[in-house]
C-alpha positions in Angstrom: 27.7 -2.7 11.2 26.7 -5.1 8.2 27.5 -7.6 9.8 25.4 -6.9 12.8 22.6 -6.6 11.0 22.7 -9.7 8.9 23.3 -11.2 12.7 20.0 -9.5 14.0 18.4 -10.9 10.7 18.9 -14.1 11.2 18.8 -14.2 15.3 14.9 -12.9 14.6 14.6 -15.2 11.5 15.9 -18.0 14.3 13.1 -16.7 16.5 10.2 -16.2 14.1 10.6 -19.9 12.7 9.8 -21.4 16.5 7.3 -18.7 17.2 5.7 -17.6 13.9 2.5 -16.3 15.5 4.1 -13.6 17.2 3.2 -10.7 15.2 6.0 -8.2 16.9 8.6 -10.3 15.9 7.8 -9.7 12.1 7.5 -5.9 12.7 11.1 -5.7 14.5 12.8 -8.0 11.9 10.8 -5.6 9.4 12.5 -1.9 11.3 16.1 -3.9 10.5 15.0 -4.2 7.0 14.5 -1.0 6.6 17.4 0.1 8.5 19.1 -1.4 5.0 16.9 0.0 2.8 15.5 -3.1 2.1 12.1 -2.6 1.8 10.4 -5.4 0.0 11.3 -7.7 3.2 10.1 -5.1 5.1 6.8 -4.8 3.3 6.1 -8.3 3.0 7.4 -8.9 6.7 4.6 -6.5 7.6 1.8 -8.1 6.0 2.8 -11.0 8.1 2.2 -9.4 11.1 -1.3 -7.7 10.0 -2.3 -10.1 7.3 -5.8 -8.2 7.1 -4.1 -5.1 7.2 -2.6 -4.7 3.6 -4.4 -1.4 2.8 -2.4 0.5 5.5 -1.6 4.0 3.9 1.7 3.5 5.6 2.8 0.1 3.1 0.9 1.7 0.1 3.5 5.0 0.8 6.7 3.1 1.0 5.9 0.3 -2.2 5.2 3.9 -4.2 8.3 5.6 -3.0 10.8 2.9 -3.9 9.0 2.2 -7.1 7.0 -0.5 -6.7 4.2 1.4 -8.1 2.6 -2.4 -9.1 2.4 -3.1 -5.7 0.9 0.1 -4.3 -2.1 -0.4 -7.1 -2.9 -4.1 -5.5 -3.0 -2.4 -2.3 -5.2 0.4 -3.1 -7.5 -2.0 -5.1 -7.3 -4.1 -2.4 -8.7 -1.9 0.0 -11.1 -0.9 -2.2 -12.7 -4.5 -2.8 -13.0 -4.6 1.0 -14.9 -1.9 0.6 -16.5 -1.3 -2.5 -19.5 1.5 -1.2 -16.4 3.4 0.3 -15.6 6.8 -1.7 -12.4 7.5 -0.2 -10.7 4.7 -1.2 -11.7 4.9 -4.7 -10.2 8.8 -4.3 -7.4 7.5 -2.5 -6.5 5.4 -5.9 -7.4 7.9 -8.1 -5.1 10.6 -6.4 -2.1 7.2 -6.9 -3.5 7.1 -10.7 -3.3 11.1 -11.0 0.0 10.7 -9.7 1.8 8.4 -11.7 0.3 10.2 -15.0 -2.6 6.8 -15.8 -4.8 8.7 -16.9 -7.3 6.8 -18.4 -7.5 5.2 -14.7 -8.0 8.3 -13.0 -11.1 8.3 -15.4 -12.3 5.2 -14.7 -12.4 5.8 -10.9 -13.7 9.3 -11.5 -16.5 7.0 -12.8 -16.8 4.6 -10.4 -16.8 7.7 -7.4 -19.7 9.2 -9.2 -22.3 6.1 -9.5 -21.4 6.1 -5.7 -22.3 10.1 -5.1 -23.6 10.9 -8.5 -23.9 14.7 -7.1 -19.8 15.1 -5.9 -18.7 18.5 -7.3 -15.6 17.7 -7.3 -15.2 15.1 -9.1 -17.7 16.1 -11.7 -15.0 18.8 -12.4 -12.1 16.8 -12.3 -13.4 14.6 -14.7 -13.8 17.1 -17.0 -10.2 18.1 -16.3 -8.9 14.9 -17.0 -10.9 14.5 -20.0 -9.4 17.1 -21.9 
C-alpha cells in the first residue's frame, strides 16, 4: 500500500508541475497526505490551492492537533490582520491562547476585544479570571 501511495504522490506531483494552476490537483495530492499522516504537506498543499484562504478553521485545527501550535498562532493572527475590526477572530485566538495555557496572551486579546466592544460582559469577566 506504501508504495502506492508514494506512486500517487508523485503521479499528482507529475501533474501539478505541468498544470500548477489547477487548484484540485493540490487538494487531492493534499487527502493522500493525509492518508499518511503527513500533515505538513497536506497543510502547505492546501494553502496552494486557496492561497487567500489560510485562516480556514479547518488548517488552524489540524496544525494545532499534530502540534504545530506555531503555525496555528500565524494563522489565527493572520486572520485577524485581515480583519482587524472583527471580534471573533480576536476570540477565536484567544480561546487557541486559553488553550495552550499563554496566558499572558489571552490577556492581551482580552484587551484588544474590549477597545473593540468596550461593553462585552463577557470578556470583562474573563479577564478578570485570567488575571488572577
Amino acid at each position: 500500500m506504501i508504495n502506492n501511495i508514494k506512486e500517487r504522490i508523485k503521479e499528482l506531483s507529475e501533474i501539478i508541475k505541468r498544470n500548477p494552476e489547477v487548484k484540485e490537483l493540490y487538494i487531492e495530492r493534499a487527502k493522500v497526505y493525509d492518508e499518511i499522516k503527513d500533515y505538513k504537506k497536506a497543510v502547505a498543499d492546501f494553502k496552494k490551492a486557496y492561497p487567500g484562504y489560510y485562516a480556514c478553521e479547518n488548517i488552524i485545527k489540524v496544525c494545532e492537533s499534530i502540534g504545530l501550535k506555531q503555525e496555528a498562532e500565524k494563522l489565527y493572527t493572520k486572520a485577524i490582520n485581515e480583519d482587524k475590526n472583527n471580534v471573533l477572530k480576536y476570540i477565536d485566538r484567544l480561546h487557541f491562547y486559553m488553550r495552550t495555557k499563554q496566558i499572558e496572551k489571552a490577556i492581551s486579546d482580552c484587551r484588544a476585544i474590549l477597545e473593540l466592544s468596550p461593553e462585552d460582559k463577557t470578556i470583562l469577566a474573563l479577564k478578570k479570571i485570567l488575571i488572577r
